[in-house]
C-alpha positions in Angstrom: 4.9 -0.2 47.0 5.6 3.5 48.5 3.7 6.1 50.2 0.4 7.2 48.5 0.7 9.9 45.8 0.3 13.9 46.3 0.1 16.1 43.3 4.1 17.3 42.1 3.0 21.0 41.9 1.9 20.8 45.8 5.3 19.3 46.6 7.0 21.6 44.3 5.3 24.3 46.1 5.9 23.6 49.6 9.4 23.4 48.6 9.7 26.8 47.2 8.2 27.8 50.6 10.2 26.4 52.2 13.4 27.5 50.6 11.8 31.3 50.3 11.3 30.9 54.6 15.2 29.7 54.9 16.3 32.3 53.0 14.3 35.2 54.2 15.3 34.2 58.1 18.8 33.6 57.1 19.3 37.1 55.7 21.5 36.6 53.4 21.8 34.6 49.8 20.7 31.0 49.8 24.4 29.8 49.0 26.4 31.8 51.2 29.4 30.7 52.6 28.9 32.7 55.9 27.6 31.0 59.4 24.0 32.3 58.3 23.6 28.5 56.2 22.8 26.8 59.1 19.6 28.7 59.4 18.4 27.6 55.8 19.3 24.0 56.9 15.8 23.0 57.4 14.9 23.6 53.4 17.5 21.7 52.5 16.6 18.7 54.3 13.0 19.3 52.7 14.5 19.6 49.5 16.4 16.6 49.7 13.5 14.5 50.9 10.6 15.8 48.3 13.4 15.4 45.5 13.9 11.5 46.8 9.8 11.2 47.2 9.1 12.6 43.8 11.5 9.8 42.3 9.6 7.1 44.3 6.4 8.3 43.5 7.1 8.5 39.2 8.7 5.5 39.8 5.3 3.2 41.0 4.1 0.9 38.2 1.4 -2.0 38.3 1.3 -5.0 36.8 -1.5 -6.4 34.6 -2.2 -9.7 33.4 -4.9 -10.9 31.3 -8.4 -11.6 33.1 -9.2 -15.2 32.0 -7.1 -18.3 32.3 -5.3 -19.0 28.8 -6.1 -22.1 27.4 -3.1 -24.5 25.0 -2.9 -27.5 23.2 -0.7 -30.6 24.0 2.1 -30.0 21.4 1.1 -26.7 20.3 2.3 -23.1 21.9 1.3 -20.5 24.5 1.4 -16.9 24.5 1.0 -15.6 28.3 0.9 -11.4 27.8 1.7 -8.8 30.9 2.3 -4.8 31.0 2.9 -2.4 33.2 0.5 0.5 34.2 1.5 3.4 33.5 3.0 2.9 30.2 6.9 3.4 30.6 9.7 1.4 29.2 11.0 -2.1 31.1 14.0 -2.1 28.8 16.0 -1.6 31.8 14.2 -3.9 34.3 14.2 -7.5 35.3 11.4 -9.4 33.9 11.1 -12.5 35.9 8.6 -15.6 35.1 7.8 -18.1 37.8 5.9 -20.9 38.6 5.5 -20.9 42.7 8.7 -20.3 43.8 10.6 -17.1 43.0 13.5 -19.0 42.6 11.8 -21.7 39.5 12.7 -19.3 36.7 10.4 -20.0 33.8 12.0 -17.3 31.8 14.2 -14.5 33.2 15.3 -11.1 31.6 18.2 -8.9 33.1 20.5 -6.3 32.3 18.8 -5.9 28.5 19.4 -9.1 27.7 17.5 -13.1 28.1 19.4 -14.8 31.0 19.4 -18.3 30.3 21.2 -19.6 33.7 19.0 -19.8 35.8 16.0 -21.5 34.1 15.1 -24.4 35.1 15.7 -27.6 33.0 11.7 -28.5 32.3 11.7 -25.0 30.1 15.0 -24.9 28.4 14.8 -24.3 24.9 11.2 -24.1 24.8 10.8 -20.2 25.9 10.7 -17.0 24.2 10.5 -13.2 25.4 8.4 -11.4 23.3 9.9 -7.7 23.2 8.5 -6.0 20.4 6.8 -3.6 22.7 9.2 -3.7 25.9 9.6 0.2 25.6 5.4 0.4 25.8 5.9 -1.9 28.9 4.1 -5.0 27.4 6.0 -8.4 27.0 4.7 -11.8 26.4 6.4 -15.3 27.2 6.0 -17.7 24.5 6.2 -21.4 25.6 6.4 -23.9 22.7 5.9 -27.6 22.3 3.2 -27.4 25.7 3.1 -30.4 27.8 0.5 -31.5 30.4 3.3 -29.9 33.3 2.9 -27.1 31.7 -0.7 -26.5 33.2 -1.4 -24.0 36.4 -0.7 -20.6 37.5 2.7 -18.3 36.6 3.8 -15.4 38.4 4.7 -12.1 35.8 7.1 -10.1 37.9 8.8 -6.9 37.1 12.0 -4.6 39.2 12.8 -1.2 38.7 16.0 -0.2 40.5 13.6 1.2 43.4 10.5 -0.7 42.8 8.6 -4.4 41.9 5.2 -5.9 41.3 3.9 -8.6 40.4 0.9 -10.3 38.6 -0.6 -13.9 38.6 -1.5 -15.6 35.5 -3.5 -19.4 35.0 -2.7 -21.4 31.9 -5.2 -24.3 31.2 -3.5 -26.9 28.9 -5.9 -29.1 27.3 -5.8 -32.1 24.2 -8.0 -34.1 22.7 -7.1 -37.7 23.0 -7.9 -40.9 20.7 -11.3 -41.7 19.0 -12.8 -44.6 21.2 -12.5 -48.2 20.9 -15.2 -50.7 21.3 -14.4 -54.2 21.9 -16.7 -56.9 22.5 -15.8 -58.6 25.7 -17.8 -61.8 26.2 -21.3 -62.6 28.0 -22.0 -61.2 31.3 -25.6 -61.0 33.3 -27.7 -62.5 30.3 -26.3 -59.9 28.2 -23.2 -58.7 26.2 -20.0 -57.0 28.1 -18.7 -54.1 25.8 -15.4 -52.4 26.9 -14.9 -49.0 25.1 -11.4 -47.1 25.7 -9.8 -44.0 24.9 -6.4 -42.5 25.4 -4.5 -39.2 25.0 -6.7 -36.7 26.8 -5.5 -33.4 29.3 -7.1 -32.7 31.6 -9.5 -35.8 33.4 -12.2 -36.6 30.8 -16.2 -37.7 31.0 -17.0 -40.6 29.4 -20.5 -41.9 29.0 -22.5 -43.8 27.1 -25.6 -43.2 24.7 -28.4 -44.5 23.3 -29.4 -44.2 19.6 -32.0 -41.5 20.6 -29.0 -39.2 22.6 -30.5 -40.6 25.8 -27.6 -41.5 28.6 -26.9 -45.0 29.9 -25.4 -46.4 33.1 -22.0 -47.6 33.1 -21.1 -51.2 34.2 -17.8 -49.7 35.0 -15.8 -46.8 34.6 -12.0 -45.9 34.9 -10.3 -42.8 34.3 -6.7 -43.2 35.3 -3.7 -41.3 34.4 -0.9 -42.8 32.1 3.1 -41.9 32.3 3.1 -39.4 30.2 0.5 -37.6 32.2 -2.2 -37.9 30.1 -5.3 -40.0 30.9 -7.4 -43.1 29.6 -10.8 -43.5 29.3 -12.4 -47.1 29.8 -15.9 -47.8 30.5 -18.1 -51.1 30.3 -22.1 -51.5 29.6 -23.9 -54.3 29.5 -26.6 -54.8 26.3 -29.4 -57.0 27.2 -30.9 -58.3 24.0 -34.7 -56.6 25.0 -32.6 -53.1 25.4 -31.1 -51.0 22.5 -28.2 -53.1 20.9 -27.1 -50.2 18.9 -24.9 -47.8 21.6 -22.5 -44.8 21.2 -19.6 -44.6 23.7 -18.6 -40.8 23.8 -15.6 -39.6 25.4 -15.4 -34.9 25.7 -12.9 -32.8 27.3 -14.7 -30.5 29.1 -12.3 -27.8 29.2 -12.2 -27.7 25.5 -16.1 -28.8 25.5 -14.9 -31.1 22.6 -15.6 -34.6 22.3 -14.7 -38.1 20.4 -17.5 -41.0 19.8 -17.6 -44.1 17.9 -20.8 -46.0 17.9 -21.6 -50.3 18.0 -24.2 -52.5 17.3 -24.8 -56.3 18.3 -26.8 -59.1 16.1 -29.5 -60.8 18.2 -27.3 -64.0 16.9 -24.6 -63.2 19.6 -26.7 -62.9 22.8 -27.6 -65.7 25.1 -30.3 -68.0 25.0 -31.4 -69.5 29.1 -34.5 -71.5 29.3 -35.8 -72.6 32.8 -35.1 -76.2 33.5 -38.5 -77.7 33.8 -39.9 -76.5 30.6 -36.6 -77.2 28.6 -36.3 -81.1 30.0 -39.4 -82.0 28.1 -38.4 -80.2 25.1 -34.3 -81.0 25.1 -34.7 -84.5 24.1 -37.4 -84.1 21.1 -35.0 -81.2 19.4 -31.6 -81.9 20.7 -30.2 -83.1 17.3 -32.1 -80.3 15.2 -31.2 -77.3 17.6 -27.8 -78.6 17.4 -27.8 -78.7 13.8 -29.5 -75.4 13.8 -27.0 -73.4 15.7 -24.0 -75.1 13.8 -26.3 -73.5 10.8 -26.5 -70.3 12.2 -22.3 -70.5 13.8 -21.2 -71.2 10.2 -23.1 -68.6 8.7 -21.9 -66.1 11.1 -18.3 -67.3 10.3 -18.7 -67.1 6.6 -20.2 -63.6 7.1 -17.4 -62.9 9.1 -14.8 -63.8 6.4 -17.0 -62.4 3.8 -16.9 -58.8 5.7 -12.9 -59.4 6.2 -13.0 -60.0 2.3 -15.0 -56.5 1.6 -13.0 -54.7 3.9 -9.8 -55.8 2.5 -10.9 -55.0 -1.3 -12.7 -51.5 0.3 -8.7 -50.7 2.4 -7.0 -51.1 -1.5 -9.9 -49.1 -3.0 -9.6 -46.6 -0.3 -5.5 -46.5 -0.8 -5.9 -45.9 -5.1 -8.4 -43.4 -4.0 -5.6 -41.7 -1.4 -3.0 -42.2 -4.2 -4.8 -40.8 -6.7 -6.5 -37.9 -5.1 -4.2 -36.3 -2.6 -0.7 -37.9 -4.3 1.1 -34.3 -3.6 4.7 -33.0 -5.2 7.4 -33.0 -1.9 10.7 -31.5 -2.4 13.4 -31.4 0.0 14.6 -28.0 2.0 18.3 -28.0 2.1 18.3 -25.5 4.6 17.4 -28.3 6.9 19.8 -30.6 5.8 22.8 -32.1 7.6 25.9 -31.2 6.6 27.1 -35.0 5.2 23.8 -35.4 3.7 23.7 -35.5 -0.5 20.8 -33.6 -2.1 20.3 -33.9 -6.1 19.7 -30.7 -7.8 16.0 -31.3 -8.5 16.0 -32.1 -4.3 14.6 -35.5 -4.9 17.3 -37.9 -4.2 19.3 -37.8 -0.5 22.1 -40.1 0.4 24.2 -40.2 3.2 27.7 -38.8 1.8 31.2 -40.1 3.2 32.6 -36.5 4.1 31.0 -33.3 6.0 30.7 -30.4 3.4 31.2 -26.7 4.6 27.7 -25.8 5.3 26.3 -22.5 7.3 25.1 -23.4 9.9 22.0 -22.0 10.7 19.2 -22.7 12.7 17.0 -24.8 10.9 19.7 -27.6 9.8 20.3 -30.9 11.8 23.9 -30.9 12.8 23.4 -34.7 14.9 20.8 -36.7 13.5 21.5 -37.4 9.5 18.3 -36.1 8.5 16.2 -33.8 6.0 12.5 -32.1 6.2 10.7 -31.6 3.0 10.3 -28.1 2.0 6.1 -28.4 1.8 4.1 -27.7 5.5 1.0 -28.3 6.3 -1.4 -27.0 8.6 -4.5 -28.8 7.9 -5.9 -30.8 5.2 -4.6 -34.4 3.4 -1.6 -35.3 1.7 0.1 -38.2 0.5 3.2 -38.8 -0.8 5.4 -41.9 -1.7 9.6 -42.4 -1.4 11.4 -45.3 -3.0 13.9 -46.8 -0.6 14.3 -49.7 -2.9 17.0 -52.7 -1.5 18.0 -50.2 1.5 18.0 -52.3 4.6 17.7 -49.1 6.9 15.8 -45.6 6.8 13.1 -43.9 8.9 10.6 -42.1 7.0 7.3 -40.2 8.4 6.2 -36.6 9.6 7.4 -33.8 12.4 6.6 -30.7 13.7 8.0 -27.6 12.1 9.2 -26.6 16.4 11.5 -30.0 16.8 14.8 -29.7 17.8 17.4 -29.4 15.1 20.2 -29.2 17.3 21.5 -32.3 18.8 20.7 -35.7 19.8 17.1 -36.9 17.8 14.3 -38.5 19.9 11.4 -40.3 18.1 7.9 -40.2 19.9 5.1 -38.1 19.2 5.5 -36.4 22.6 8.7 -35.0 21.2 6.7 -34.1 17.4 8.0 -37.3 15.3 5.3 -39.6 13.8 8.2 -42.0 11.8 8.2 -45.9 11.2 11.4 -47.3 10.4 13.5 -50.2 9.3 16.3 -52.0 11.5 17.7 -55.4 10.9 14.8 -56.8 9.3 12.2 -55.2 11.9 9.9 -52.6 11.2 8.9 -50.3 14.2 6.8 -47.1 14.8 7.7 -44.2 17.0 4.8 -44.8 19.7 5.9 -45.1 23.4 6.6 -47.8 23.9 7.6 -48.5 20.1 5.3 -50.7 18.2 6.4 -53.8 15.8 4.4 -54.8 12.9 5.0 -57.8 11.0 5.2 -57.4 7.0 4.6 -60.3 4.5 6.3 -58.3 1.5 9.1 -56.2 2.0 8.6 -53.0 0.7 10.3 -51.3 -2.5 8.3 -48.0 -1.8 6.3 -46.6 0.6 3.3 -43.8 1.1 2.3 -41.8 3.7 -0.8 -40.3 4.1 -1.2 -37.2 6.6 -4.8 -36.6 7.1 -4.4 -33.7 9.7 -8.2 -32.8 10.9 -8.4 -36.6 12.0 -5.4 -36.8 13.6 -3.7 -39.6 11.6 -0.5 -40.3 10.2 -0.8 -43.7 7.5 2.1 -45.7 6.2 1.4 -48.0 2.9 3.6 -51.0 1.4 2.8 -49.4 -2.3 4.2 -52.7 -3.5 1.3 -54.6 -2.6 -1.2 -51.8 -1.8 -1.1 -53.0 2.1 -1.6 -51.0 5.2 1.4 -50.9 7.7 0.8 -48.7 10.4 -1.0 -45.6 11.3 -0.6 -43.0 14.2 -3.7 -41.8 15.9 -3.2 -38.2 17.5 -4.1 -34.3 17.9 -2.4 -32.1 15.4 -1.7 -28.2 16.3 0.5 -26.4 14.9 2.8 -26.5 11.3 3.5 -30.1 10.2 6.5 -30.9 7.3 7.2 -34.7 5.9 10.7 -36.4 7.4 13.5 -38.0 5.9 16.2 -40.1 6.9 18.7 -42.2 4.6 20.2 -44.3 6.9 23.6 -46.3 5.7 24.3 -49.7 6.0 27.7 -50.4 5.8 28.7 -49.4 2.4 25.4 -48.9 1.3 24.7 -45.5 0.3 21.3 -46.0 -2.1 19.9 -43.2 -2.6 16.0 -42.3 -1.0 14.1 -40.6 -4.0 10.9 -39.1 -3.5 8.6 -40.2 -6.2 6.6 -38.1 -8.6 3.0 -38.2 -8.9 1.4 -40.0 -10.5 0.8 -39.6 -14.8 -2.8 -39.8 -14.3 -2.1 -37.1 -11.4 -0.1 -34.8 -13.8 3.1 -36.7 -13.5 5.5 -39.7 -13.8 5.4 -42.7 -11.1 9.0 -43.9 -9.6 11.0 -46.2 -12.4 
């Protein structure tokens, strides 16, 4: 950025030969007033410009980024590091982060302070400069809550009052999306159509299927395309002749993460279908007609009460399952009042929250809700299972679930996983999950109390009718990240029941809800 670099001492002496030549043909002292000054003219010019080149010279810096592309997860948080080289202070600099124009500001800091202005809308409130060591010359821009956008290269740029440079940095955003789906999908060339789809990943993924000896298998069909949201979905086909393998995996891996999901299938020889030639099965038709027909009716409603019987077990095995989640992981939740908004009711024991009538005088800091009449539970988690249960009893509204620790507090409230919320709630007789678009679920009993389940390495949020011991809905996603449980009392009309989070169980060290 300026003229390459002598050594000081050489400038410093060529100006002190300089001055010492002015002043020897001059004759006379180097500030005299007398005519005799415009013969030490030339050393002062020289003076002048080594004084201005030495401040250009100790002012050069370079900027240094890190070597490899960064690598995020959907939902999770970046942290893209620069510094300057030599080590000197950029309190009094601008910091500028960019995308590919100068003028996309990512993040921008000016005049000692975070200007906020001129950010663009993609990145507000989800930015932070971190300036522990600004006075070293090392910063770092933290993005939060990362999003599939949020993928390619950013521009670190830093100005002195006489000089700028810049360095390039690549952030690789990647998530793992939904364990795959096989479904059956009817006959097709002599053999069986299976259809197995996957959703949820960043970047593209590879799909294939497998073989029960690891072996690869070609694809009837395959379709990677990308979803609103920018993510993409997965769906292949294969066809399962009856003399092949009928036992398949379909596996679905992220190959910048070199991570992958699979779920596996296999097909009874009953389902696959049975084509004789014509001229053998003329002769034969006739003499067996009405015991093949009886035979396969046989074999049809065997199949069907299998069927039922296996609905049957896996009923009995989803309540076993649930007493065992109950039992096992049944954890003590408390609620934070900290996060509470101001016209919400807490009981001293934080178990109980109503909606209250009046605002009370609150401080109001940055982890309470000061729009959406809500409450996080004091626990977080960051990996493991828990389960819980709330009693919402005859309330005919509330929204109940998990979030991210990063949501917004401030403001209007958004329910979608994209935005951290995994919440199911009730409205006019409806219950509805926060998916995109939302999902409805019928229920046969209304519940008195429900249970959530968080089990975070699977990615998979459960919500139980504790009533009846019946599933209601579960959320299938990535985790990353601090998660804490949700609360919302809503109020219908003038009713103000309480929510009260149970207890756990006696057998559990505790007392179930009255």
């Amino acid at each position: 950025m300026g003229a390459p670099c002598r050594d000081r001492n050489s400038w410093a002496a060529s100006f002190q030969g300089a001055a010492d030549q002015a002043t020897m043909m001059g004759k006379v002292p180097l500030f005299s007033p007398s005519s005799t000054v415009s013969s030490a003219l030339p050393g002062y010019i020289a003076l002048c410009l080594t004084l201005q080149f030495l401040r250009l010279v100790s002012a050069q810096f370079t900027v240094t980024g890190p070597e490899h592309p960064i690598t995020a997860s959907l939902g999770g948080e970046a942290i893209l590091p620069c510094h300057l080289s030599p080590r000197m202070s950029a309190e009094n600099m601008e910091v500028r982060w960019f995308r590919s124009e100068f003028s996309a500001v990512v993040h921008l800091y000016r005049d000692g302070q975070d200007q906020y202005g001129e950010q663009i809308l993609e990145y507000r409130g989800r930015t932070e400069l971190l300036k522990d060591e600004i006075t070293n010359g090392r910063v770092s821009l933290r993005i939060y809550d990362i999003r599939p956008s949020d993928d390619g290269q950013y521009k670190c740029f830093f100005k002195s009052s006489v000089s700028y440079e810049e360095a390039l940095l690549e952030l690789q955003v990647a998530g793992l999306g939904s364990a795959p789906v096989i479904s059956v999908e009817g006959h097709q060339d002599g053999g069986i159509r299976v259809v197995c789809r996957s959703a949820g990943w960043y970047p593209q993924p590879k799909a294939q299927w497998r073989d029960l000896q690891g072996q690869l298998l070609p694809s009837a069909s395959e379709i990677i395309s990308e979803e609103s949201n920018g993510l993409f979905q997965a769906e292949i086909a294969l066809v399962i002749m009856e003399e092949s393998n009928q036992k398949v995996s379909c596996c679905v891996r992220n190959p910048r993460l070199n991570q992958e999901r699979e779920s596996a299938i296999s097909i009874a020889e009953l389902f696959f279908p049975r084509v004789n030639p014509w001229i053998v099965a003329l002769g034969v038709i006739l003499a067996v007609l009405l015991p093949l027909a009886g035979y396969c009716f046989w074999r049809q409603h065997r199949a069907k009460e299998a069927l039922r019987s296996d609905m049957k077990r896996q009923k009995e095995l989803g309540k076993l399952r649930f007493w065992f989640v109950e039992f096992v992981f049944h954890m003590d939740v408390t609620l934070d009042p900290d996060t509470a908004n101001p016209k919400l009711v807490l009981s001293e024991d934080r178990k109980h929250v109503r909606r209250g009538n009046t605002e009370q005088d609150l401080p109001n800091n940055p982890e309470r809700f000061d729009h959406c009449y809500c409450v996080l539970g004091t626990q977080r988690f960051t990996g493991g299972k828990h389960y819980w249960e709330v009693e919402v009893g005859h309330k005919m509204r509330w929204d109940l679930g998990v979030c991210r620790e990063t949501v917004r507090r401030k403001g209007k409230v958004t329910y979608t996983p994209r935005n951290g919320y995994w919440v199911m709630w009730l409205r006019g007789g409806e219950y509805k999950a926060s998916t995109s678009p939302r999902t409805s679920f019928p229920v046969s009993i209304r519940p008195n109390r429900v249970g959530i389940f968080l089990d975070y390495e699977a990615g998979e949020v459960s919500f139980y009718n504790v009533t009846d011991r019946s599933h209601l809905f579960t959320f299938t996603d990535t985790f990353s990240g601090m998660l804490r449980p949700y609360f919302h009392p809503c109020r219908s009309g003038k009713n103000m029941a309480p929510m009260i989070i149970c207890p756990v169980p006696a057998e559990a060290g505790g007392n179930l809800c009255p």
